[in-house]
C-alpha positions as CSV (number, residue, x, y, z in Angstrom):
1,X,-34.9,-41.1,-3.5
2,X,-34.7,-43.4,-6.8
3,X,-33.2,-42.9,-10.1
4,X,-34.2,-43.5,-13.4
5,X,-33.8,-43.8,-17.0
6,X,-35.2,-44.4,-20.1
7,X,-38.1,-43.1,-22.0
8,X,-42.2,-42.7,-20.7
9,X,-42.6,-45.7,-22.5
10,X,-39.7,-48.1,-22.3
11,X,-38.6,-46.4,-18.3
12,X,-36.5,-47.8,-15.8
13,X,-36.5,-46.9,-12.1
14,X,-33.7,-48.4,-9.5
15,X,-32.6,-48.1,-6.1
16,X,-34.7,-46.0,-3.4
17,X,-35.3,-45.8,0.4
18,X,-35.5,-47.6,2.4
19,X,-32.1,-48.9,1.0
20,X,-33.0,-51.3,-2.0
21,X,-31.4,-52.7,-5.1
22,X,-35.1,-53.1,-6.5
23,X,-35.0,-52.4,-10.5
24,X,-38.3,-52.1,-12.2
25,X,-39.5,-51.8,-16.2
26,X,-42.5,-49.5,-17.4
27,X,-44.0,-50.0,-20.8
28,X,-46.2,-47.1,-20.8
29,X,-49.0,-48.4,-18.6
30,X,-47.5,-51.1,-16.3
31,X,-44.4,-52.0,-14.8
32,X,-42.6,-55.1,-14.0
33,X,-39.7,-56.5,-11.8
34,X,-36.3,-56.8,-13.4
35,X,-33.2,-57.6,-12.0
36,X,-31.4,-56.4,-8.8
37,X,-28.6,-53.8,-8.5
38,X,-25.8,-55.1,-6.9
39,X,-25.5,-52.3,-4.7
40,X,-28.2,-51.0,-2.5
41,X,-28.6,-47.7,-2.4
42,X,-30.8,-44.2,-2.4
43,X,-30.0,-40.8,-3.7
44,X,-28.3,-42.0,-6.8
45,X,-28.3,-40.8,-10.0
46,X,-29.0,-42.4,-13.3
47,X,-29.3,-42.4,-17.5
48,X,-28.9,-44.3,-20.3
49,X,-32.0,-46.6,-21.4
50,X,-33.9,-49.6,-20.2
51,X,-32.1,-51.9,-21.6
52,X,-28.6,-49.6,-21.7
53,X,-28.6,-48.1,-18.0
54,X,-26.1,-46.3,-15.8
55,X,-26.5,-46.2,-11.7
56,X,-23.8,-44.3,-10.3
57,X,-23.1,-42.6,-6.1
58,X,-25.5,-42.5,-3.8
59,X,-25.5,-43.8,-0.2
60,X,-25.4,-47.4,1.5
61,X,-24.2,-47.2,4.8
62,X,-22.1,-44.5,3.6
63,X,-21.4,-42.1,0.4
64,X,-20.7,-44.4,-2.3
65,X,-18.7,-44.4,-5.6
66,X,-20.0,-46.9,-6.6
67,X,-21.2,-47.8,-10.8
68,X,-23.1,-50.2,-12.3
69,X,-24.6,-51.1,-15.3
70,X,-27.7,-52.8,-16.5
71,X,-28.4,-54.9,-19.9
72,X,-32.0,-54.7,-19.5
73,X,-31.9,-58.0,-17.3
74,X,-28.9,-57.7,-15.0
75,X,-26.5,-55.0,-13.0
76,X,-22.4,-55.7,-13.5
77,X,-20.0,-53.3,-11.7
78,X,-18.5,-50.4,-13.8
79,X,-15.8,-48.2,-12.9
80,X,-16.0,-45.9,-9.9
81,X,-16.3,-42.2,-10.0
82,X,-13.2,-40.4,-8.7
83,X,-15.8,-38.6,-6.5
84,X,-18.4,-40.5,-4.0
85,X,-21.4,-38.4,-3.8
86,X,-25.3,-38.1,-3.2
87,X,-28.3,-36.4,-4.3
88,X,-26.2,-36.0,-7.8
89,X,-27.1,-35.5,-11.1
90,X,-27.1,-37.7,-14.4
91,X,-27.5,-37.3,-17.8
92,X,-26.3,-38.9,-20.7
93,X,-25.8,-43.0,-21.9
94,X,-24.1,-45.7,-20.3
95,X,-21.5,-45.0,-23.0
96,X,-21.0,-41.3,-22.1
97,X,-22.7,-40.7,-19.3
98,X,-22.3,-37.1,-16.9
99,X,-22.3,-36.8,-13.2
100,X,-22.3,-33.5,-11.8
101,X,-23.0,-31.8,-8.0
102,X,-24.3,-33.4,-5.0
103,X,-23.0,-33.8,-1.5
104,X,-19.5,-35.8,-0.5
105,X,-20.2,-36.5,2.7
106,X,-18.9,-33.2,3.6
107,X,-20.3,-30.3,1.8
108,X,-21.4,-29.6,-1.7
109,X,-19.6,-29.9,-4.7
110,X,-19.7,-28.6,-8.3
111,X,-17.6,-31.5,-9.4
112,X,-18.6,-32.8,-13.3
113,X,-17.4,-36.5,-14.3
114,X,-17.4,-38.0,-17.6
115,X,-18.0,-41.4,-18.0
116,X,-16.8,-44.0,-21.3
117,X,-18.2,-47.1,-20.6
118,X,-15.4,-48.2,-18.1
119,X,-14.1,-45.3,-16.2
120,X,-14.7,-41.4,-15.1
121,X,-12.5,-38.9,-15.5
122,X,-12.8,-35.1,-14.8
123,X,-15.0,-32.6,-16.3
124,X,-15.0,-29.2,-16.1
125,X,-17.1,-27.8,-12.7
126,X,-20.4,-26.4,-12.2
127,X,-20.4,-22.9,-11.6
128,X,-23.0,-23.2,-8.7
129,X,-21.9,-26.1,-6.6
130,X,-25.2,-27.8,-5.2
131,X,-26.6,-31.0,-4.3
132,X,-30.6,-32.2,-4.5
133,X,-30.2,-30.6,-8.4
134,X,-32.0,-32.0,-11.3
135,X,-30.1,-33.2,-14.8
136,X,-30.8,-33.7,-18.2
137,X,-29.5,-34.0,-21.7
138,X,-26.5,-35.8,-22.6
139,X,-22.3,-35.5,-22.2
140,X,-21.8,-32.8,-24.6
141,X,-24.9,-30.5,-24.3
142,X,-26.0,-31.4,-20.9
143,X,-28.3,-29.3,-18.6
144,X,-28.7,-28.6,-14.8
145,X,-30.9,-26.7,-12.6
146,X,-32.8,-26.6,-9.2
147,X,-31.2,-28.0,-6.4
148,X,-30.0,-26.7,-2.8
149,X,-26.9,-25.1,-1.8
150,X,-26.6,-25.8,1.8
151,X,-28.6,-22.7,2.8
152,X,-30.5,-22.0,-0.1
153,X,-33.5,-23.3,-2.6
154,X,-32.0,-22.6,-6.4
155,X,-33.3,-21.9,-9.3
156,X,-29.9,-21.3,-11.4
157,X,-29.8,-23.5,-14.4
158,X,-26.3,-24.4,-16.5
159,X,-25.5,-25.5,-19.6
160,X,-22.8,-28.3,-20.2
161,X,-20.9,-28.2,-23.6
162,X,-18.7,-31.2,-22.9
163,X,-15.6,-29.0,-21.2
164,X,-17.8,-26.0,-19.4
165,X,-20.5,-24.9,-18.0
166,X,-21.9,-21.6,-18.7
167,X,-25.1,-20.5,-17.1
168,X,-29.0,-20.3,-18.7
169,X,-31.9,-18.9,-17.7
170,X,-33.2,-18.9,-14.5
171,X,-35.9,-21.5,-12.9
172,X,-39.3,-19.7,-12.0
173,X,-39.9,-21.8,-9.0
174,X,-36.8,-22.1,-7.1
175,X,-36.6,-25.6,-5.7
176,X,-34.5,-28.7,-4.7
177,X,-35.7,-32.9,-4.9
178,X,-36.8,-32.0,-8.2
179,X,-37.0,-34.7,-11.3
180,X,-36.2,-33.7,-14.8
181,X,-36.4,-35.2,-18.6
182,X,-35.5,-34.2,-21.9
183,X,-32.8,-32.7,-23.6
184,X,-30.8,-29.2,-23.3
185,X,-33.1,-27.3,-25.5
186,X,-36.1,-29.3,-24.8
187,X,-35.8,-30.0,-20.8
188,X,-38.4,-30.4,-18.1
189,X,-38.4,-30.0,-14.3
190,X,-41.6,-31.3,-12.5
191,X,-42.0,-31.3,-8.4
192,X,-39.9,-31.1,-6.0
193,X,-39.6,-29.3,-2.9
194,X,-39.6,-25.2,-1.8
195,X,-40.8,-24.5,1.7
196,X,-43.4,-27.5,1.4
197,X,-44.0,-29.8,-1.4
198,X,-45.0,-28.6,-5.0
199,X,-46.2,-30.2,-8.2
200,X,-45.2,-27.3,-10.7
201,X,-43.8,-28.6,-13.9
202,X,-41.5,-25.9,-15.9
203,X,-40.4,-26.4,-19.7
204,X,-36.9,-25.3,-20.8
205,X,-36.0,-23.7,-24.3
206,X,-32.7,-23.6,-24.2
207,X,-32.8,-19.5,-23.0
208,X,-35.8,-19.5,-20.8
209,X,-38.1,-21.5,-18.2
């Protein structure tokens, strides 16, 4: 239940459960320690670079709002999101960074967020609200899919043009817990979870899984 950022050879993972503020580095083969979030948490979500990262939500002894942002060394407090939420989605840079779905403490939400650097403001909302989802891409041509709807496993996957969403083609293996990388046209969704654990890995087109 960590996030992460970055690229497969310059990654960055953060937070997790049990509840730590652990940040690590990869180069490609190893990774190292780097320096601590200020906010312990799990079921965050993340983007931006190694050296350029975003944390944002998640939950600490409670649903959290909570932003930071990392320099490649340390974590400084950011804005918070008008929305505190878990087992969201990120995509983007720390600069214009996108949170979208998850849970509030109460139910699902298909609540989008923009951030600038120092504060989020509203997006436009998800047309499926979900949490456990996946996200990839950036502000303006971001890209969501899998996740769990509070009854269901999903496979409905939406494009983000900066304002909408509108929605793509469908996942073959509907699932939630997922990870996911690359861009709108170019995604991937690996593992996960649908009625027991799977290791399936899906690429995405921009039309079609």
């Amino acid at each position: 239940a960590l996030a992460g950022a970055g690229t497969q050879t310059t990654g960055l993972a953060f937070g997790g459960t049990p509840t730590t503020n652990a940040t690590e580095h990869y180069d490609g083969s190893a990774w190292t320690a780097g320096g601590n979030m200020g906010t312990g948490r799990y079921m965050l979500a993340g983007c931006g670079t190694d050296t350029a990262g975003l944390a944002f939500g998640g939950y600490t002894s409670g649903t959290t709002n909570a932003t930071e942002h990392y320099d490649g060394s340390a974590w400084t407090a950011g804005g918070n999101m008008g929305t505190g939420r878990w087992t969201l989605a990120g995509a983007g840079t720390q600069t214009a960074g996108l949170g979208f779905g998850g849970y509030d403490g109460n139910s699902s939400t298909n609540a989008t967020e923009h951030y600038d650097g120092s504060a989020w403001t509203a997006g436009g909302n998800m047309g499926t609200a979900r949490y456990r989802l996946s996200g990839a891409g950036t502000q303006t041509a971001g890209l969501g899919f899998g996740g769990w709807n509070g009854s269901t496993y999903q496979n409905a996957t939406e494009h983000y043009d900066g304002s909408a969403w509108t929605a793509g083609g469908n996942m073959g293996t509907s699932r939630y817990h997922l990870a996911g990388a690359g861009t709108q046209t170019a995604g991937l969704a690996f593992g996960g979870y649908t009625s027991g654990t799977t290791n399936a890995t899906e690429h995405y087109d921009g039309s079609a899984w």
